[in-house]
PDB file with one MODEL, atoms N, CA, C and O in Angstrom:
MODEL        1
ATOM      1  N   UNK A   1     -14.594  -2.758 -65.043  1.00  0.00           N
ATOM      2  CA  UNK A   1     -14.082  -1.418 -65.206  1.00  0.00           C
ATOM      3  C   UNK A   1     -15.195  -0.431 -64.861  1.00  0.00           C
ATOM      4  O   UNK A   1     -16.369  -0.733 -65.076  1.00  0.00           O
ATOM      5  N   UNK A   2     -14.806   0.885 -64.266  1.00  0.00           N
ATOM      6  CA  UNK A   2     -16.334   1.413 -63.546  1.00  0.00           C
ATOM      7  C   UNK A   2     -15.397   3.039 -64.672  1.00  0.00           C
ATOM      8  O   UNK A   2     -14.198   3.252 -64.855  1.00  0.00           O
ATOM      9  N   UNK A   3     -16.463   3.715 -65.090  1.00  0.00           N
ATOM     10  CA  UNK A   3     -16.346   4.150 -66.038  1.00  0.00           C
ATOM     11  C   UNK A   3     -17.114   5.500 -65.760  1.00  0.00           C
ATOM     12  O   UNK A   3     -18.334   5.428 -65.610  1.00  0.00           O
ATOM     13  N   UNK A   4     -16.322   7.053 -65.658  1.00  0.00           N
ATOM     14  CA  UNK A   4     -17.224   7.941 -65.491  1.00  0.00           C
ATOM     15  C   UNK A   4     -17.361   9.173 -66.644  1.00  0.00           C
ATOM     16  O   UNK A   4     -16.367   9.269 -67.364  1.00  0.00           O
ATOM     17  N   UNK A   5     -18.050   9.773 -66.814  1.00  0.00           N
ATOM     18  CA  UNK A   5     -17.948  10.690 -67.932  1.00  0.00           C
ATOM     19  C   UNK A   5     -18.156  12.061 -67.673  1.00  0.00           C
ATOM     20  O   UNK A   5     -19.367  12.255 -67.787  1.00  0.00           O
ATOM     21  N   UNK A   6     -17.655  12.961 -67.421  1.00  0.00           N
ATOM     22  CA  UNK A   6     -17.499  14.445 -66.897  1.00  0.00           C
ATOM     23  C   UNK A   6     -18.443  15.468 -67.736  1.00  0.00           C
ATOM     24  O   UNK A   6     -17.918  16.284 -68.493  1.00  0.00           O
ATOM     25  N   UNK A   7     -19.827  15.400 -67.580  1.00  0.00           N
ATOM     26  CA  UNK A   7     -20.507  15.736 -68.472  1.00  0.00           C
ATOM     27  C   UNK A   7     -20.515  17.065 -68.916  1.00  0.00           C
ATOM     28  O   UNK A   7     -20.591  17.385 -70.102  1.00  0.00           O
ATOM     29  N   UNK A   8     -20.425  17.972 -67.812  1.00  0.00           N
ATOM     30  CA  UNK A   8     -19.511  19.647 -67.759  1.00  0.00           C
ATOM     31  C   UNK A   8     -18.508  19.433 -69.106  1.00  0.00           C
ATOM     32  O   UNK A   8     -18.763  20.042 -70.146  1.00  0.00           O
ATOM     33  N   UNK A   9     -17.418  18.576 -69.014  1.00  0.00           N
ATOM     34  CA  UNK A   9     -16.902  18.364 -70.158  1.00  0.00           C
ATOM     35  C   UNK A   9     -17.083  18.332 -71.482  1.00  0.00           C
ATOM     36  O   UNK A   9     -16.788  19.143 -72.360  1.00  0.00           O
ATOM     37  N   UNK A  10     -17.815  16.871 -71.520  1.00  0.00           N
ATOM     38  CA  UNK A  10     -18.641  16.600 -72.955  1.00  0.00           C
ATOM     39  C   UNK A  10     -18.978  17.482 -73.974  1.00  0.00           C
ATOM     40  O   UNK A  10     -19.365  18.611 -73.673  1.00  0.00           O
ATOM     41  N   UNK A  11     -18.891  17.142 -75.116  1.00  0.00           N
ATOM     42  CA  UNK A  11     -19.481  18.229 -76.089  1.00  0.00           C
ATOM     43  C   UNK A  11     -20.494  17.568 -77.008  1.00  0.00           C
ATOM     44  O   UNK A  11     -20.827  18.189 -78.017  1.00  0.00           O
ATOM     45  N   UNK A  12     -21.033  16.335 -76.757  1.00  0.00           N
ATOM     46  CA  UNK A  12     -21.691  15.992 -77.473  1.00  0.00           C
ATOM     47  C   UNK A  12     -21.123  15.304 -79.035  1.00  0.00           C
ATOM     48  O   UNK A  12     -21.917  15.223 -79.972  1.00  0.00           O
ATOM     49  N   UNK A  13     -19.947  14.921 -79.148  1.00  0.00           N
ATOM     50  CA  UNK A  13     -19.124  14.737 -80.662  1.00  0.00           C
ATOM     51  C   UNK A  13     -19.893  13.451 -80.886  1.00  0.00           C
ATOM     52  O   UNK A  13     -20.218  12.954 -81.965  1.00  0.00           O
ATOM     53  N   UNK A  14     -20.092  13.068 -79.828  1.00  0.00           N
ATOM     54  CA  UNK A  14     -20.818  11.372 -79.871  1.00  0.00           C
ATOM     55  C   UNK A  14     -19.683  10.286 -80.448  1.00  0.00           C
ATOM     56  O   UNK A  14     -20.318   9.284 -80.777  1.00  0.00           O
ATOM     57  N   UNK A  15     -18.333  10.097 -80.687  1.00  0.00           N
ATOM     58  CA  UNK A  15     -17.101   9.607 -80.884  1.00  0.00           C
ATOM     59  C   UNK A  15     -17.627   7.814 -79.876  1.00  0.00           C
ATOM     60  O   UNK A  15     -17.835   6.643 -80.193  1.00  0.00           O
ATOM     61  N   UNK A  16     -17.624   8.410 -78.976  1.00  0.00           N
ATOM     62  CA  UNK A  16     -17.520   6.994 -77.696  1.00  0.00           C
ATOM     63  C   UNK A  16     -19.199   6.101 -78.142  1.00  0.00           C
ATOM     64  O   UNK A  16     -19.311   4.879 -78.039  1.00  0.00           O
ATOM     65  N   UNK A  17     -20.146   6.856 -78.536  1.00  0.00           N
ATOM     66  CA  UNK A  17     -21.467   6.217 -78.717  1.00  0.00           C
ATOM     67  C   UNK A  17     -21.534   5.535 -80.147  1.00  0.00           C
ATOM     68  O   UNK A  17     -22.169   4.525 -80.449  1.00  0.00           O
ATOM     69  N   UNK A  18     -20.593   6.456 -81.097  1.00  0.00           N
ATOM     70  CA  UNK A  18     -20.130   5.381 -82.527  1.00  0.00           C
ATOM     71  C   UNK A  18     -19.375   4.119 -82.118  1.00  0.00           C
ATOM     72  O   UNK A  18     -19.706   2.977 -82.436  1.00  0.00           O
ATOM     73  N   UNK A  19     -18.030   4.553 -81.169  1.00  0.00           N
ATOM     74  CA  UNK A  19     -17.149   3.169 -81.154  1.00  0.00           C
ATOM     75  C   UNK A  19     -17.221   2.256 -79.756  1.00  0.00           C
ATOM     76  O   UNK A  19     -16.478   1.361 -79.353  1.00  0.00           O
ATOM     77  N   UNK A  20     -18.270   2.777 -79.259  1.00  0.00           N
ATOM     78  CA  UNK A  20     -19.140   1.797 -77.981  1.00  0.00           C
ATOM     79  C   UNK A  20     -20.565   1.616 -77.812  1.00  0.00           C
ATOM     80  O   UNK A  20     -20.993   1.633 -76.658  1.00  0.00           O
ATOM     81  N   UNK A  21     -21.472   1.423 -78.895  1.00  0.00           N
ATOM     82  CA  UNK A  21     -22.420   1.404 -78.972  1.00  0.00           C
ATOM     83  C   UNK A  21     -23.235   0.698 -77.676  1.00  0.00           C
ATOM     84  O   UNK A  21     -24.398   1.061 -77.501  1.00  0.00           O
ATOM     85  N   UNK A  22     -22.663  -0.288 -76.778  1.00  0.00           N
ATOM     86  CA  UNK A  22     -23.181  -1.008 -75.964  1.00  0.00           C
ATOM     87  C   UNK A  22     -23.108  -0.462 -74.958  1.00  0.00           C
ATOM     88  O   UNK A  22     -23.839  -1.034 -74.149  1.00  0.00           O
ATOM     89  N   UNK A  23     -22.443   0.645 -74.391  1.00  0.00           N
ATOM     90  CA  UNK A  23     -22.085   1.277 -73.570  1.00  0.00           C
ATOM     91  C   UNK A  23     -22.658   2.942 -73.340  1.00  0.00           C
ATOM     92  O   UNK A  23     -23.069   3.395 -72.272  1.00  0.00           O
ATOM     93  N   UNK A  24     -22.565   3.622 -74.540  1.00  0.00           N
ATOM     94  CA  UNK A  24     -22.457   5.243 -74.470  1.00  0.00           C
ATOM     95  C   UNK A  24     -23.412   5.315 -75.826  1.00  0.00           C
ATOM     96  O   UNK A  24     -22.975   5.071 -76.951  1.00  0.00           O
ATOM     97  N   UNK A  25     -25.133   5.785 -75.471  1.00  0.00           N
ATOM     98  CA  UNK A  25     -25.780   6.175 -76.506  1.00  0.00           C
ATOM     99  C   UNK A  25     -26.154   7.814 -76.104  1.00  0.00           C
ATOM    100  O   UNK A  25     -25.905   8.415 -75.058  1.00  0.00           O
ATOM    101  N   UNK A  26     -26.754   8.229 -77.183  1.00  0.00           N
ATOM    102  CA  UNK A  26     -26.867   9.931 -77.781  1.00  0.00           C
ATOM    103  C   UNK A  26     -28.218  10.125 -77.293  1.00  0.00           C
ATOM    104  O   UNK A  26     -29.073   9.638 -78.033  1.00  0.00           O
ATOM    105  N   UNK A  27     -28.690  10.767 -76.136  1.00  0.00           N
ATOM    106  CA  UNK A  27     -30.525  10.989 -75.894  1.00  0.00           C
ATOM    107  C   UNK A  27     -30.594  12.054 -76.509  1.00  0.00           C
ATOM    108  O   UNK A  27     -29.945  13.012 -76.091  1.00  0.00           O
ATOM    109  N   UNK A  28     -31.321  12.162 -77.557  1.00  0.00           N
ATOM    110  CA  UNK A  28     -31.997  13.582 -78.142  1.00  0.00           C
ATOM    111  C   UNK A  28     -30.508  13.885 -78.843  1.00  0.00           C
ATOM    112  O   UNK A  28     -29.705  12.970 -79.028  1.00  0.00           O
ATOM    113  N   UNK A  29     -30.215  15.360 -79.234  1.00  0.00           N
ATOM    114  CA  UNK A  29     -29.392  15.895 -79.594  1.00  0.00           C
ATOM    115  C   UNK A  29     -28.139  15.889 -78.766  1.00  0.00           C
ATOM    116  O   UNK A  29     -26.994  15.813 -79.212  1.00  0.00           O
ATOM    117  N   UNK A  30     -28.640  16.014 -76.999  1.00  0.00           N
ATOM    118  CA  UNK A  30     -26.980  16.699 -76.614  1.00  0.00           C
ATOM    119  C   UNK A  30     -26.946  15.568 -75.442  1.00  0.00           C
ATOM    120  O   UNK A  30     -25.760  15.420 -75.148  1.00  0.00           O
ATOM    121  N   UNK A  31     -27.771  14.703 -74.648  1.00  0.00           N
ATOM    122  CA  UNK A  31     -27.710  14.132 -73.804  1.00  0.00           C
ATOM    123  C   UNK A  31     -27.031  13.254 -73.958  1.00  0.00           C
ATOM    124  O   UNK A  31     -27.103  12.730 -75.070  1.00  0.00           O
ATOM    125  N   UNK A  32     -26.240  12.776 -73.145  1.00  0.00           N
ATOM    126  CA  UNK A  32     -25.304  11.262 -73.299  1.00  0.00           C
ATOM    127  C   UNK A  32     -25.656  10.715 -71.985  1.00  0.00           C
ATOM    128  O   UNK A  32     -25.817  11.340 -70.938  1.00  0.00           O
ATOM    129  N   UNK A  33     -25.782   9.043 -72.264  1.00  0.00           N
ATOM    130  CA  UNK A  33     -26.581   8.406 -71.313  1.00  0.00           C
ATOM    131  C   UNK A  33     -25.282   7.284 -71.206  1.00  0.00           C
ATOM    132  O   UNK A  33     -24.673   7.353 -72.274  1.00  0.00           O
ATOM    133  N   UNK A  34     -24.710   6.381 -70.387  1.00  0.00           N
ATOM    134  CA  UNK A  34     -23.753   5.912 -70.556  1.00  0.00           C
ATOM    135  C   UNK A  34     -23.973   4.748 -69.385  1.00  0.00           C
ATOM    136  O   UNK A  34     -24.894   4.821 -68.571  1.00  0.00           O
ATOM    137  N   UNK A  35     -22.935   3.591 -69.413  1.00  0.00           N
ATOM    138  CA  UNK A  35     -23.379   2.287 -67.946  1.00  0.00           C
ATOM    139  C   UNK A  35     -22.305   2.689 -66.976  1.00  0.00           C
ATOM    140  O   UNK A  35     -21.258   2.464 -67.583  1.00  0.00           O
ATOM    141  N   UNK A  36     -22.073   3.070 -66.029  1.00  0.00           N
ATOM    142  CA  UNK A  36     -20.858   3.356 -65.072  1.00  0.00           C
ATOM    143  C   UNK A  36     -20.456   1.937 -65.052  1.00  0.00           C
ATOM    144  O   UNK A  36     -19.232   1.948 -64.927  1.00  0.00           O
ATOM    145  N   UNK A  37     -20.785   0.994 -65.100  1.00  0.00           N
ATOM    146  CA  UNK A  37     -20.275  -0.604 -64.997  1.00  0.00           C
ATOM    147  C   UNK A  37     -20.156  -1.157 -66.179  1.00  0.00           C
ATOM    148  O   UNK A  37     -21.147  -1.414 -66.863  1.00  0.00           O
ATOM    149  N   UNK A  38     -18.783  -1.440 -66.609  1.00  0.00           N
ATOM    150  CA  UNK A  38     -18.842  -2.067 -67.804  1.00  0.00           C
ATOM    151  C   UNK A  38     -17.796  -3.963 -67.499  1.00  0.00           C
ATOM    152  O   UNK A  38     -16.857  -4.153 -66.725  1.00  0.00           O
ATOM    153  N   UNK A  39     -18.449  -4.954 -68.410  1.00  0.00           N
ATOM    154  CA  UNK A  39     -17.212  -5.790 -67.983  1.00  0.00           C
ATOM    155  C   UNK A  39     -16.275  -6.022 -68.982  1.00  0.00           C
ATOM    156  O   UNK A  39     -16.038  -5.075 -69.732  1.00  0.00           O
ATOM    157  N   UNK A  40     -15.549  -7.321 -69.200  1.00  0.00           N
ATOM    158  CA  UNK A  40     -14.568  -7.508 -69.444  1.00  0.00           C
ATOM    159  C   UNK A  40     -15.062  -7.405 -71.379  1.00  0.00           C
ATOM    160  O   UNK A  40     -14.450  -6.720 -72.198  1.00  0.00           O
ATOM    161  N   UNK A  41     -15.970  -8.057 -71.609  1.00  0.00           N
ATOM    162  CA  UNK A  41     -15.891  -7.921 -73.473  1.00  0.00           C
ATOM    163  C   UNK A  41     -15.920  -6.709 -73.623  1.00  0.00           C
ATOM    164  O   UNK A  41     -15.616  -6.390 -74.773  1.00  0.00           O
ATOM    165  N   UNK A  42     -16.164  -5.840 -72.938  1.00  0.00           N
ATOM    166  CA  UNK A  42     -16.448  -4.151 -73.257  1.00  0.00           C
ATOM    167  C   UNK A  42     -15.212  -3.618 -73.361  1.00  0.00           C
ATOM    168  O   UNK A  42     -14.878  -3.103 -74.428  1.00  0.00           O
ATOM    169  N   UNK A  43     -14.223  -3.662 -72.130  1.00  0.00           N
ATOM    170  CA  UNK A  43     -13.173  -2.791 -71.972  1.00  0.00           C
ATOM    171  C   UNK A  43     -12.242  -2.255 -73.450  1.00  0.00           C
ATOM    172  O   UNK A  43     -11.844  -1.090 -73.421  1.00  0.00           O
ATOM    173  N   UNK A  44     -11.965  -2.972 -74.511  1.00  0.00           N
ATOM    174  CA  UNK A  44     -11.475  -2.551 -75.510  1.00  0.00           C
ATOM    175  C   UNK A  44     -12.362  -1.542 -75.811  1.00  0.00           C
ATOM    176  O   UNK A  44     -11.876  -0.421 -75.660  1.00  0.00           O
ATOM    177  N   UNK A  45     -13.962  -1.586 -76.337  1.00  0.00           N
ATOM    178  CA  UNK A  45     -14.363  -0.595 -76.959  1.00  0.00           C
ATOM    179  C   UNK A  45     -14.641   0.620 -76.646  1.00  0.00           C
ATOM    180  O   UNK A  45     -14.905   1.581 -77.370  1.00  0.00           O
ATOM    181  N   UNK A  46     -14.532   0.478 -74.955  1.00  0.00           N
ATOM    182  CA  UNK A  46     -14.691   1.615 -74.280  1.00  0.00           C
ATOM    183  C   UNK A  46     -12.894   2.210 -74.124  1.00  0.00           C
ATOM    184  O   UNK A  46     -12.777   3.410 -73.876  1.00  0.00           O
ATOM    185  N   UNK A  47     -11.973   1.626 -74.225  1.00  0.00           N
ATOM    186  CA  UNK A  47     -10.873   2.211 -74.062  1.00  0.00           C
ATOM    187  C   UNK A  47     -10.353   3.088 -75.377  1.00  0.00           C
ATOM    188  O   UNK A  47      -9.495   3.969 -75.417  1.00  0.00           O
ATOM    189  N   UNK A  48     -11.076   2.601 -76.306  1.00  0.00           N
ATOM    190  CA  UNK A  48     -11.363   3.217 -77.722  1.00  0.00           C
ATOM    191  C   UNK A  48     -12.044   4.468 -77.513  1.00  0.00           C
ATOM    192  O   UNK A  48     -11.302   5.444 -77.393  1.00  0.00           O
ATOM    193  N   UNK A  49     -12.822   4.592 -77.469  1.00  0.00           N
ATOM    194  CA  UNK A  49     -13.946   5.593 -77.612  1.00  0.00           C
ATOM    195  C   UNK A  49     -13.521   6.449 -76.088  1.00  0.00           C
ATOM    196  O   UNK A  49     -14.217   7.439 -75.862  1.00  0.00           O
ATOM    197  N   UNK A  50     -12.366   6.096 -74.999  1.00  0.00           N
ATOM    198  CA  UNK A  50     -12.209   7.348 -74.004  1.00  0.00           C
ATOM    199  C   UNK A  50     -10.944   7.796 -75.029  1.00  0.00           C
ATOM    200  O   UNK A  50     -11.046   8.993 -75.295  1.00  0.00           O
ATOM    201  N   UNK A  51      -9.827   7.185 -75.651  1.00  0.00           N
ATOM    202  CA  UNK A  51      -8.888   8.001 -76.509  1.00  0.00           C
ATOM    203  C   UNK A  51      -9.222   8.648 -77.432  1.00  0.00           C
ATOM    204  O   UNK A  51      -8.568   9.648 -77.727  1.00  0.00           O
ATOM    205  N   UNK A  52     -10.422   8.243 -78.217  1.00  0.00           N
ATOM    206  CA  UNK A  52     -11.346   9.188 -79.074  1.00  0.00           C
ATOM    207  C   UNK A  52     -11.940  10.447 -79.143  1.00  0.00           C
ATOM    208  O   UNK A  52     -12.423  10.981 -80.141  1.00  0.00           O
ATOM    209  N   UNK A  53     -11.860  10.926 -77.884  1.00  0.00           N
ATOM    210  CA  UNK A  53     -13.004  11.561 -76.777  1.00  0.00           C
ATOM    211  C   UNK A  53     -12.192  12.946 -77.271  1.00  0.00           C
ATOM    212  O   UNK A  53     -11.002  13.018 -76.964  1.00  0.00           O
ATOM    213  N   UNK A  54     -12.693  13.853 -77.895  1.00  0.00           N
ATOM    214  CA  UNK A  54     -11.674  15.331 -78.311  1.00  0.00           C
ATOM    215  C   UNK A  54     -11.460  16.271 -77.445  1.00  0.00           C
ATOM    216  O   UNK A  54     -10.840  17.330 -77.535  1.00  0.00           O
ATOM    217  N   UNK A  55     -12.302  15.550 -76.196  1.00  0.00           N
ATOM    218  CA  UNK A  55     -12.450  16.732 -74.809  1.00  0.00           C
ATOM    219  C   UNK A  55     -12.006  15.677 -73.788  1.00  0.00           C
ATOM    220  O   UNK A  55     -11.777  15.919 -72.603  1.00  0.00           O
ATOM    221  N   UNK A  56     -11.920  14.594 -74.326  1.00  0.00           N
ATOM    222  CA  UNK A  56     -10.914  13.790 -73.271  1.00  0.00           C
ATOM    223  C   UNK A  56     -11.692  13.761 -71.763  1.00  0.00           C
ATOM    224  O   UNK A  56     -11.092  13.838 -70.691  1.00  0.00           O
ATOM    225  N   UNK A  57     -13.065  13.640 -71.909  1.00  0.00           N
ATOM    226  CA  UNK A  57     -14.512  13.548 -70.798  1.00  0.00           C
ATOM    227  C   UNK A  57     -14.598  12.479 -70.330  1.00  0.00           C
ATOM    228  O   UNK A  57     -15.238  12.420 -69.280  1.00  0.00           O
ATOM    229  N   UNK A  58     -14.079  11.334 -70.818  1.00  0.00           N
ATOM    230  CA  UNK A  58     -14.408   9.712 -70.256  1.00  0.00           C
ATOM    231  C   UNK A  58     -13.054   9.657 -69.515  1.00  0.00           C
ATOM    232  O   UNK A  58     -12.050  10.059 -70.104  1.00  0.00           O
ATOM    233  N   UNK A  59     -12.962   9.119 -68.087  1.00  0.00           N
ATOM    234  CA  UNK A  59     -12.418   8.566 -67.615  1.00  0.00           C
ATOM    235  C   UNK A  59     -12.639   7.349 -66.804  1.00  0.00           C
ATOM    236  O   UNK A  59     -13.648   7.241 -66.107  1.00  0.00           O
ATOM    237  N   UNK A  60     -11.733   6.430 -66.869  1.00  0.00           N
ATOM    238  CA  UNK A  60     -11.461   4.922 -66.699  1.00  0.00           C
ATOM    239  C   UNK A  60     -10.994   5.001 -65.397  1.00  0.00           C
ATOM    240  O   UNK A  60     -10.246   5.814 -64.853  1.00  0.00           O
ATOM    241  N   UNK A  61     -11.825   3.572 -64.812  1.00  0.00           N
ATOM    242  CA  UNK A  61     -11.215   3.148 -63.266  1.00  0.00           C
ATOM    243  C   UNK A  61     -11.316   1.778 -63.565  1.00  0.00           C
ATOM    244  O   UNK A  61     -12.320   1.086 -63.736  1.00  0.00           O
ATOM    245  N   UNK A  62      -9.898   1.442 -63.609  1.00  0.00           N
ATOM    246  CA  UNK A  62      -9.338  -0.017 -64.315  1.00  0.00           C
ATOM    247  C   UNK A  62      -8.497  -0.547 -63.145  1.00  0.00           C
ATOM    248  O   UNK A  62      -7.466  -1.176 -63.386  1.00  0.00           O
ATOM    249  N   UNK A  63      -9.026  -0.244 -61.493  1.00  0.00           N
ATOM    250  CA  UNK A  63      -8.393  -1.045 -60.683  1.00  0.00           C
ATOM    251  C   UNK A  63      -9.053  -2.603 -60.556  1.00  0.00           C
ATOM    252  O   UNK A  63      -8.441  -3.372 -59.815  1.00  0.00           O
ATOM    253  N   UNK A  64      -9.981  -2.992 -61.077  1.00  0.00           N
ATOM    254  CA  UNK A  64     -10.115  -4.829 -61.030  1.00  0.00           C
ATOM    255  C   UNK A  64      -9.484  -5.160 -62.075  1.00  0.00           C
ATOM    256  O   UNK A  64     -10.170  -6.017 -62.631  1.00  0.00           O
ATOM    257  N   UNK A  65      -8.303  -4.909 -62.819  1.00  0.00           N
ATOM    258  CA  UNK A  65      -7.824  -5.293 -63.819  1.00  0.00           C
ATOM    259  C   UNK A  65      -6.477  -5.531 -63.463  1.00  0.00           C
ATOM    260  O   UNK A  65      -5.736  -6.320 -64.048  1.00  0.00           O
ATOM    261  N   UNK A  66      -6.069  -4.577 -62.138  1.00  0.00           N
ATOM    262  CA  UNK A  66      -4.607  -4.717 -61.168  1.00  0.00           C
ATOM    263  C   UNK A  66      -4.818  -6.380 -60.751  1.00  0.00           C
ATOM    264  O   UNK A  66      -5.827  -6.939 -60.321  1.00  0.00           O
ATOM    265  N   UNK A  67      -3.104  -7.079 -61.131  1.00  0.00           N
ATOM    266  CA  UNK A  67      -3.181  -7.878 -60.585  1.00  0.00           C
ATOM    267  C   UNK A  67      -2.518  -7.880 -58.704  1.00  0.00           C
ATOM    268  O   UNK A  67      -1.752  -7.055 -58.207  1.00  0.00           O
ATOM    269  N   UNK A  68      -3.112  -9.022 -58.073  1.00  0.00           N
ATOM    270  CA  UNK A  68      -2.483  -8.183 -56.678  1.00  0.00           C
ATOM    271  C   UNK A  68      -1.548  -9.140 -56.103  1.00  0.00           C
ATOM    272  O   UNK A  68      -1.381 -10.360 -56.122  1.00  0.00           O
ATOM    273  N   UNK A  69      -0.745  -7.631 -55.339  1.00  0.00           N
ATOM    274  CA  UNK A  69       1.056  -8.615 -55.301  1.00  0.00           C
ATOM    275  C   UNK A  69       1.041  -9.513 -54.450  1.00  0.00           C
ATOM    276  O   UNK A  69       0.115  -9.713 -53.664  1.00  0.00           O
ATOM    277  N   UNK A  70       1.923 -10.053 -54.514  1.00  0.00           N
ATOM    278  CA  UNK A  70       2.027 -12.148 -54.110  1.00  0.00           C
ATOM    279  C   UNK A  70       2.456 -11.163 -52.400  1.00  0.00           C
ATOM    280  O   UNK A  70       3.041 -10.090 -52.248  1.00  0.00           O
ATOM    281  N   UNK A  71       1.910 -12.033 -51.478  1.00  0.00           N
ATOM    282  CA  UNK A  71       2.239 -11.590 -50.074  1.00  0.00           C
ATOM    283  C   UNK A  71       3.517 -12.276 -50.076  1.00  0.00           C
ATOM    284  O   UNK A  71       3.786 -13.322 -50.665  1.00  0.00           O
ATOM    285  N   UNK A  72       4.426 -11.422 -49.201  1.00  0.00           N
ATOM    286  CA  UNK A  72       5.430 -11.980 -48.840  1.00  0.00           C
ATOM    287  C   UNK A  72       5.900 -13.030 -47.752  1.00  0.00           C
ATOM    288  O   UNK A  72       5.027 -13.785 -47.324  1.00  0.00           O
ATOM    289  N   UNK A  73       6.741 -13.115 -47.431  1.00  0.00           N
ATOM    290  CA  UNK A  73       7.061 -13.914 -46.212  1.00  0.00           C
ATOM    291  C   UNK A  73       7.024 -13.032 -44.890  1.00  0.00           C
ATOM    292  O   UNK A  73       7.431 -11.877 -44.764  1.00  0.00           O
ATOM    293  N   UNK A  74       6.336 -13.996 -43.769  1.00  0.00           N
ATOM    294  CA  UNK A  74       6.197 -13.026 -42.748  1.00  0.00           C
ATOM    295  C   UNK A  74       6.864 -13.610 -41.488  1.00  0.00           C
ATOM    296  O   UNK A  74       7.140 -14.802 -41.355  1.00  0.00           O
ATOM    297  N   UNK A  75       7.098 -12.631 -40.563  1.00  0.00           N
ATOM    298  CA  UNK A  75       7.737 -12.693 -39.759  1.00  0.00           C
ATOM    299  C   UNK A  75       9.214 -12.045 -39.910  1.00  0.00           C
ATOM    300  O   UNK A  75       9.437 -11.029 -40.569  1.00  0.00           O
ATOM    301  N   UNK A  76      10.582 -13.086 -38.911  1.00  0.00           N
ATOM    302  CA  UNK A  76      11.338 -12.869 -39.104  1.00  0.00           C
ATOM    303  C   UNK A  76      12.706 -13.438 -38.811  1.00  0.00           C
ATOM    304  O   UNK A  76      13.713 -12.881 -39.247  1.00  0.00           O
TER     305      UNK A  76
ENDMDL
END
């Protein structure tokens, strides 16, 4: 899951760095430092902590999680 955080956004609530500690920590007072690459044991806690988000700043790119459609028959 590749994972971005709109920092213009952010307000610092620190919500995602309580309920993703492995992912999203607090630098100093207002900085948020975060992994754009997260894998598969992560995705719950990070899908937690982007619904958490009171400014709604984390957004998810959960296309390796698409499964991909069966090719069809070809020709004719």
């Amino acid at each position: 899951m590749r994972l971005i955080v709109d920092l213009n956004r952010c307000q610092g609530y620190a919500q995602c760095a309580y309920l993703a500690p492995d992912v999203f920590t607090m630098h100093e007072e207002e900085a948020l430092l975060y992994a754009s690459q997260v894998g598969q044991e992560q995705h719950e806690p990070v899908m937690r902590a982007a619904a958490a988000c009171p400014v709604q700043a984390i957004l998810l790119d959960r296309l390796d999680e698409r499964i991909p459609e069966k090719a069809g028959p070809r020709g004719g």
